[in-house]
C-alpha positions as CSV (number, residue, x, y, z in Angstrom):
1,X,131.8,99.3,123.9
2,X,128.9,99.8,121.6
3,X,125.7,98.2,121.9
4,X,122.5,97.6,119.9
5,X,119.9,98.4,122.4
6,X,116.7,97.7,120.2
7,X,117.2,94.2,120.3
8,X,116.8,93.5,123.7
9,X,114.2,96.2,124.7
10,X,112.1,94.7,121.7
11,X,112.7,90.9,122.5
12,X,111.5,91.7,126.3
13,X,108.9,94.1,125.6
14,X,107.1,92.5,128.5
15,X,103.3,91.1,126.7
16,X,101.8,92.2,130.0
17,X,103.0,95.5,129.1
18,X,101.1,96.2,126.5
19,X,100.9,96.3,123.0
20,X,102.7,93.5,121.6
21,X,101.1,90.5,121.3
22,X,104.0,87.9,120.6
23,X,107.0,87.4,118.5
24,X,105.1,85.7,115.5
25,X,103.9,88.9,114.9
26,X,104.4,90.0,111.6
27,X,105.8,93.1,111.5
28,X,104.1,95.1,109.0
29,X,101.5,94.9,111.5
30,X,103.5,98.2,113.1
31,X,103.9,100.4,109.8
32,X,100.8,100.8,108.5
33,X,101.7,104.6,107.2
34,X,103.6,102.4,104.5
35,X,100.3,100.6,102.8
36,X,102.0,99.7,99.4
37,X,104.1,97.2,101.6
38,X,101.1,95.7,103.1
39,X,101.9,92.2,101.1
40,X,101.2,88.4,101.8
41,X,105.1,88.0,101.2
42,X,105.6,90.8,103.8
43,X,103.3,89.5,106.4
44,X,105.5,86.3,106.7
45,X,108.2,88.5,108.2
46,X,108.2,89.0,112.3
47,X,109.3,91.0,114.8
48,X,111.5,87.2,115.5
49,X,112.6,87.5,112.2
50,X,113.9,91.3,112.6
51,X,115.4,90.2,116.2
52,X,117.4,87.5,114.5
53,X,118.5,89.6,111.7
54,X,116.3,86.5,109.3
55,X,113.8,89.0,107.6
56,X,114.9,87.7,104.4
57,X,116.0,91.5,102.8
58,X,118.4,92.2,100.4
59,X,120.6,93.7,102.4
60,X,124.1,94.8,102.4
61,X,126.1,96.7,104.8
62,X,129.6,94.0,104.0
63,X,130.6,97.3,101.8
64,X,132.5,100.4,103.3
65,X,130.5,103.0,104.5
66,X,132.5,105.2,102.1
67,X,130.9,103.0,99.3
68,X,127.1,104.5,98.2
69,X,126.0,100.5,97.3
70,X,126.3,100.3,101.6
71,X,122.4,99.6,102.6
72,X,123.0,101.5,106.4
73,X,124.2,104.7,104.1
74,X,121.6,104.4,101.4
75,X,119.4,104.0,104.2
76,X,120.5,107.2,106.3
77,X,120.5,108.8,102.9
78,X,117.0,108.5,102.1
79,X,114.1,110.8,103.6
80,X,112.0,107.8,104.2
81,X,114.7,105.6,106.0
82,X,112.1,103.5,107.5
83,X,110.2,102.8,104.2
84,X,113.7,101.9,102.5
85,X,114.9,99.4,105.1
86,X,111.0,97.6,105.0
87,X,110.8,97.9,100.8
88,X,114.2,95.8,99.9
89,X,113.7,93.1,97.9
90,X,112.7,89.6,99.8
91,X,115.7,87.5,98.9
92,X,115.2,84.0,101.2
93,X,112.7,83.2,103.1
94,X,112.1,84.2,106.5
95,X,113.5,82.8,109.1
96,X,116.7,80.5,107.3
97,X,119.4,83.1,106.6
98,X,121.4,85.7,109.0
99,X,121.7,88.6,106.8
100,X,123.0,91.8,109.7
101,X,120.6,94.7,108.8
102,X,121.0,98.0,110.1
103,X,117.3,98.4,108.7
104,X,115.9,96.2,111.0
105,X,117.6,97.3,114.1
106,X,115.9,101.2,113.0
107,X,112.7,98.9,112.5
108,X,112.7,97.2,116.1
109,X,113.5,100.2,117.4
110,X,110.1,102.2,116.2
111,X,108.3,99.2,116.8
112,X,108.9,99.3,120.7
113,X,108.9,103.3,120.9
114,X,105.2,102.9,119.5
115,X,103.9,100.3,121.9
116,X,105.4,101.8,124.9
117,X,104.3,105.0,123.6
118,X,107.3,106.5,125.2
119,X,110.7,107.7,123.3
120,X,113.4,104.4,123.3
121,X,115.6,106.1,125.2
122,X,112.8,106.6,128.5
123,X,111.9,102.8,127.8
124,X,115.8,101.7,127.9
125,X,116.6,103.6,130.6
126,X,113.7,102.4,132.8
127,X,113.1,98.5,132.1
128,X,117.1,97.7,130.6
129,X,119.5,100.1,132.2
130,X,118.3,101.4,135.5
131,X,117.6,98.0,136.7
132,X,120.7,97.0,136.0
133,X,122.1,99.8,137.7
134,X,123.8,101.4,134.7
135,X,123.3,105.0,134.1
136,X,126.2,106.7,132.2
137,X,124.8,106.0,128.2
138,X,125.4,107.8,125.2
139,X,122.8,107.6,122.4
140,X,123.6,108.5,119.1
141,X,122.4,108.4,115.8
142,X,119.1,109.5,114.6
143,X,116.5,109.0,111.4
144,X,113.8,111.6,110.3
145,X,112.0,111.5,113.8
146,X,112.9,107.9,114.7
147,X,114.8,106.8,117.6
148,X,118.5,107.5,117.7
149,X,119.2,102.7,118.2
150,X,123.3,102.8,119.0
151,X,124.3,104.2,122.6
152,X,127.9,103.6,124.2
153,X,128.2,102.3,127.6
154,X,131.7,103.8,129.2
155,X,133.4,100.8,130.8
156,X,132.9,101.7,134.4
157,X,129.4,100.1,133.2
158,X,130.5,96.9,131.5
159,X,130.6,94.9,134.8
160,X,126.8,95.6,134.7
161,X,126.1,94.3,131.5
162,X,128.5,91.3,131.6
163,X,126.1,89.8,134.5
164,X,123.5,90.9,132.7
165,X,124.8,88.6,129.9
166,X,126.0,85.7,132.0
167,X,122.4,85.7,133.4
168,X,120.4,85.4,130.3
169,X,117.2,82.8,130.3
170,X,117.4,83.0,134.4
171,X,116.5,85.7,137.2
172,X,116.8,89.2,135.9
173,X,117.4,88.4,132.5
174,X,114.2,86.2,132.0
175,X,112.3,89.7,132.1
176,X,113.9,91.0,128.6
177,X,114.2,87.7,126.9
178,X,111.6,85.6,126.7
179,X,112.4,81.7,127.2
180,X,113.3,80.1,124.2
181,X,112.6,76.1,123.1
């Protein structure tokens, strides 16, 4: 099984935590090195919008990953992958279309790594995984010093993560997803 991990450590970054404020944020607010994207248009996009893939980008990864047109490629092609993923063209506005964007997950990812000011994988492994009591993960993938967003969890784990699922909104779970309504 393969699992984006970003999503869920970014979603429950716990406020009390630290560093992030709230959902609305927008999330320019965390790339600031990339100043010609500082733009009102921008700013409507949040870290809610990145969770639920809704940011609005032209994005598409629909094409083989043979195919150069392929956004994740382009995007691990580039040696600003960060920059390419947040400078796509807005196509809808935030918030009203699912568009899955590899960009975003890469995005979520640095966003979390920078407020816990530890690496993704120390922050996953102690507030997601250990509490859950799985330990055997495989990360893989990484972007010009950014975190490495797709691990593997070998099945002997899956038991873990399906109560994990099944208890979403209650106990545990309420402490990586905040309550929605």
């Amino acid at each position: 099984m393969e699992l984006d991990v970003e999503g869920r450590c970014g979603a429950g970054y716990d406020e009390k935590d630290g560093a992030i404020a709230s959902l609305d944020q927008p999330l320019m607010d965390w790339f600031k090195e990339y100043p010609e994207l500082d733009t009102l248009a921008r700013k409507r996009i949040t870290r809610a919008n990145a969770l639920s893939m809704t940011a609005g980008f032209d994005w598409n990864e629909d094409l083989s990953l043979t195919d150069p047109r392929n956004d994740q490629v382009r995007m691990f092609l580039e040696p600003r992958p960060l920059h390419y993923a947040l400078s796509r063209p807005i196509v809808a506005k935030p918030g009203s279309v699912f568009r899955y964007n590899g960009g975003l997950t890469q995005a979520m990812a640095a966003v979390v790594q920078r407020a816990a000011k530890t690496p993704l994988q120390d922050y996953a492994r102690a507030k997601l995984f250990e509490p859950l009591g799985i330990v055997d993960v495989e990360w893989m993938g990484s972007l010009v010093d950014l975190p490495p967003v797709w691990l593997r969890l070998h099945l002997v784990t899956w038991p873990s993560s399906a109560r994990f699922t099944c208890t979403a909104g209650s106990g545990t779970a309420s402490r990586w997803f905040p309550p929605t309504g």
